[in-house]
N, C-alpha and C positions, 0 to 999 in steps of 0.2 A: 504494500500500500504506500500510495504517497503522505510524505511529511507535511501534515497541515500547516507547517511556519515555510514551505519553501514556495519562492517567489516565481517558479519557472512553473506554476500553477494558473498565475494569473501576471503575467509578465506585464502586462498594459496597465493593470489596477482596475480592470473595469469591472469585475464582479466587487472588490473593497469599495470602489467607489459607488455602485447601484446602493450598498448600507448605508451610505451616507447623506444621501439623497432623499430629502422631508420628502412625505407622501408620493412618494415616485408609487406609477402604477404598474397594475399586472403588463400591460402591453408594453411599456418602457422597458420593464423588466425581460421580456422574451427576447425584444430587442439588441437588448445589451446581451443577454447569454446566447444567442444564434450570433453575436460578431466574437464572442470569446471562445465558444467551441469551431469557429470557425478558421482561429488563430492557432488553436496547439498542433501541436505537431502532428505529424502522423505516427511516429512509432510511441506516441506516448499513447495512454491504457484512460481513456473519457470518465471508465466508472471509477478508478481510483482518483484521478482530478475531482470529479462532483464529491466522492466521498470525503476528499481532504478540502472542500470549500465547505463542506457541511461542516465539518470539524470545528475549522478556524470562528465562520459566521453564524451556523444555528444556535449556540446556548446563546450569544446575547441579542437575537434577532431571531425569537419563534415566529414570531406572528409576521416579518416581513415576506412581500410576496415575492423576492428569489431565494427564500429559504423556500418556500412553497417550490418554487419551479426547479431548485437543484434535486426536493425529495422526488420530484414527481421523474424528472432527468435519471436519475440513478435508478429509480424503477424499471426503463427503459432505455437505459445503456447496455450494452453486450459489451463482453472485448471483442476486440478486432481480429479477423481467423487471418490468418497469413496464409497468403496461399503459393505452392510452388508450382516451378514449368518441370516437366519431364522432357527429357533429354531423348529424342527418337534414335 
């Protein structure tokens, strides 16, 4: 699992900053996490990233609505199958 203190989770700040943002709403919120799942990497693992932004932001923001959307995110994150070529 990823370390919820590490920064290459959310390199831009833009899931720390949707918390800090008075009354930001659900569609803000979607917004902002389809431009930061859009940004990681690809050999990084999506469900351990949401799992380690839950970490960091759910105990002091239950009721915000990207706590809502990372729980709902993780629900329906897979890891990513890597797939190989065969050699004819």
């Amino acid at each position: 699992m990823t370390n919820p203190t590490d920064h290459s989770i959310d390199p831009k700040g833009l899931i720390r900053e949707s918390y800090r943002i008075e009354g930001i709403s659900d569609a803000e919120c979607r917004s902002i996490l389809i431009d930061w799942a859009l940004s990681l990497p690809e050999s990084g693992s999506t469900h351990d990233a949401l799992a380690a932004l839950l970490a960091r932001h759910a105990p002091g923001a239950p009721d915000h609505p990207m706590t809502a959307l990372l729980r709902a995110g993780l629900g329906q994150a897979r890891p990513r199958r890597r797939t190989r070529t065969r050699a004819s």
